[in-house]
N, C-alpha and C positions, 0 to 999 in steps of 0.2 A: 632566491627568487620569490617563494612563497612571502618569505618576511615583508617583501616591498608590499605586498596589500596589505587594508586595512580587516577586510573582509570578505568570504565569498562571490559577493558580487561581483567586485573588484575580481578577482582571481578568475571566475567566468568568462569578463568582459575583455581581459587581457588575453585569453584563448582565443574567443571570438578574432580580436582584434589581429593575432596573428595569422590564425586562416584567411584572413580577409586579403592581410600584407602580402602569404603568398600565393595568393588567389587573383591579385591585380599585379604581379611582375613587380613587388617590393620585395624586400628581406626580411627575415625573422630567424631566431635563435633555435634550433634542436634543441637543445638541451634543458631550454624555458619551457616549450612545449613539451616533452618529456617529463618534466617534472611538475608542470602545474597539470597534467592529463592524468600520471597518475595520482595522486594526493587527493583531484576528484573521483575519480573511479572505486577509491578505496570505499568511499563515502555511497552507503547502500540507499539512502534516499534521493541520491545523484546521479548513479547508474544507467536505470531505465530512460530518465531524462534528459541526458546528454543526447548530442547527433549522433546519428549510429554511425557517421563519419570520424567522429574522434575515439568511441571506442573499436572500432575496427582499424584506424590505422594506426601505430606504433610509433609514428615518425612522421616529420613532416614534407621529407621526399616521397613518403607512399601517398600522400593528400595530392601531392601535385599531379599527377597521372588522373587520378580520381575527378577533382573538379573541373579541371582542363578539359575533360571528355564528357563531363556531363553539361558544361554551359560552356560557349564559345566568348560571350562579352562580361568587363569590366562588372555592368552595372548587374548582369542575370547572377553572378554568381557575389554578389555584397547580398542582394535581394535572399538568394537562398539560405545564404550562413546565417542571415538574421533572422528571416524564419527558423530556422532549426534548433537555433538558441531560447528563444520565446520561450518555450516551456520551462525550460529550467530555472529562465530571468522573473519568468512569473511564479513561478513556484517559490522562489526565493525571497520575492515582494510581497509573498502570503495573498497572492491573488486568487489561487486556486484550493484555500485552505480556509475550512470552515474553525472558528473559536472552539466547536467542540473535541476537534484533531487535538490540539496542545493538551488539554483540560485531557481527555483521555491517555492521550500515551502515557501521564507522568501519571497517573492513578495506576495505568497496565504495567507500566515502569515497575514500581513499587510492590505490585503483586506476585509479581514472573518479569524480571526482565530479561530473564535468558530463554521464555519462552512464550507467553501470551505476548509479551511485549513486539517482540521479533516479529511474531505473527500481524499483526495490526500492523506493526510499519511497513510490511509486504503488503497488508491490503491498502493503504494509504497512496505507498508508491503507484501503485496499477490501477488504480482509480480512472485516468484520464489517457494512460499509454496501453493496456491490458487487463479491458473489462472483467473480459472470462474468468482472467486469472486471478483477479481483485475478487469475484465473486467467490471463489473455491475459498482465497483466503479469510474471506467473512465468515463464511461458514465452519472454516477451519478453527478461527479466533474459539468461536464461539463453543465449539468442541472442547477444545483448550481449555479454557475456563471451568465448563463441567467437568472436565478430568480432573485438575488440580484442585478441586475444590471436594473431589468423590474422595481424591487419593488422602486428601488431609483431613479427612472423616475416617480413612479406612473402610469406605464404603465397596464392594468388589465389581465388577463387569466383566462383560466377554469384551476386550479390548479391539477384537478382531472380528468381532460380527455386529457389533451394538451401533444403533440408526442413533443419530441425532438428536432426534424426538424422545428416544427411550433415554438418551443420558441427561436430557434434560428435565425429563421427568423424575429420574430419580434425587437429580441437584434439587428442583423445585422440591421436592416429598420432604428431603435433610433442608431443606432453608422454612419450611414452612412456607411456600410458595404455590401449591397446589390449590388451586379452585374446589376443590373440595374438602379444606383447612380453613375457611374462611365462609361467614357466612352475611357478612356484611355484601347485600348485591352490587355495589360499586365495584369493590378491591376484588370480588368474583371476576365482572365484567374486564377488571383491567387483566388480569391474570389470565385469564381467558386469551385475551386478545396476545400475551406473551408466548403464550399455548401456540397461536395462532402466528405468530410474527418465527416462532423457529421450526416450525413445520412448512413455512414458504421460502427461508432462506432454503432447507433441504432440499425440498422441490426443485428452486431456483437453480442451485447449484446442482444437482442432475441433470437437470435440460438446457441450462446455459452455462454454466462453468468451464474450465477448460479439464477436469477430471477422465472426462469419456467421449468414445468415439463420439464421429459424427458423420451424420448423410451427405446424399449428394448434395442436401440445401437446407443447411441448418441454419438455426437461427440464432443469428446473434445479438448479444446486449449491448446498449449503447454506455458511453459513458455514465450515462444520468441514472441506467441501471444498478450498475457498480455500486455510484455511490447510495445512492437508496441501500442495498445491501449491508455496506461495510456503514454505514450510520444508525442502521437497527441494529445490526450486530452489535458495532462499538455502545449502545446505547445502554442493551439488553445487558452486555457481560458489564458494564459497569454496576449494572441495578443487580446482579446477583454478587458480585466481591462487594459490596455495597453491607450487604443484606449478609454475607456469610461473618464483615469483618466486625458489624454490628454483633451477631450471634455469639461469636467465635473468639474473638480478637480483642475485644474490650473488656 
């Protein structure tokens, strides 16, 4: 079944298409849907963006109960599945994917793929389905990066109590990155302002993240938060592996 597309899309479009068949009293294969549902699911960029209708049901006798009850006509329930689809079709068409996304992961790739890397494509995914959790992940990246960069110095921390701000000061201190390693006022001001760009993701991610509780009327971040977030982060942890593999690596 998978082999008959050429590509993703394809293979999306073909899901679509069968909820839809049995969503208007046509036919379609279990077996198709069973296996092009998982083969997506496996895929962690896919996941969050799927309908929560195909990863919650198993089968496409459990879908029939489901859409039947929640739209009575032909056209409400074509209208639904293809809204639901959008996101993933647009994600797919690099709709909702900035040129800096690609350009980073395969630098973060190369650096940690089993771990910085991981991280960013969790904040990537949640970008647009789970703000909060995009924001924890920015911040997480960015952690990441001063660890692996501490640990490949032999540099020590309290792993368990050490803020944000303090492990990125110590990266900055071992990269020569500190405002006060530099006396040229430009590369101060810009350093400064890096100073200032991971003491706001920390902030950020305390009061808006999905890390800690919350009141009766928290506030939440919009999309557009997210990515602001996960775009200084991905920006920042590039400009220090940057900076460490110039130092280090060459």
């Amino acid at each position: 079944m998978l082999d008959e597309f050429s590509n993703d899309i394809e293979r999306i479009q073909a899901l679509q298409n069968m909820l839809i068949a049995i969503s208007t009293g046509e036919q379609a294969k279990s077996s198709d849907y069973t296996e092009l549902r998982g083969y997506l699911l496996e895929n962690s960029a896919y996941k969050q963006l799927l309908p929560s209708f195909v990863r919650t049901n198993r089968e496409l006798n459990q879908f029939w109960p489901f859409i039947k009850n929640k739209y009575g006509t032909y056209a409400e329930r074509r209208a639904y599945i293809w809204q639901e689809f959008t996101p993933i079709l647009d994600f797919l068409e690099g709709k909702n994917r900035a040129p800096l996304d690609q350009s980073t992961s395969e630098i973060l790739k190369q650096f940690d793929s089993d771990g910085v890397h991981v991280v960013w494509q969790r904040a990537l995914e949640r970008r647009t389905t789970d703000p909060e959790g995009a924001i924890t992940a920015a911040r997480t990246l960015l952690e990441t990066v001063c660890k692996h960069i501490l640990d490949e110095q032999q540099i020590s921390y309290d792993n368990n109590k050490i803020e944000l701000h303090e492990l990125y000061k110590l990266t900055a201190g071992e990269l020569s990155l500190s405002p006060s390693q530099h006396t040229e006022d430009v590369f101060k001001q810009i350093l400064w302002g890096c100073s200032a760009i991971v003491n706001g993701l920390g902030t950020l991610r305390n009061r808006l993240g999905d890390a800690h509780g919350k009141g009766k009327a928290p506030v939440r971040p919009a999309s557009r938060h997210a990515e602001l977030a996960v775009n200084l982060s991905g920006a920042l942890s590039l400009f220090l592996i940057a900076t460490f593999n110039d130092r280090y690596k060459t």
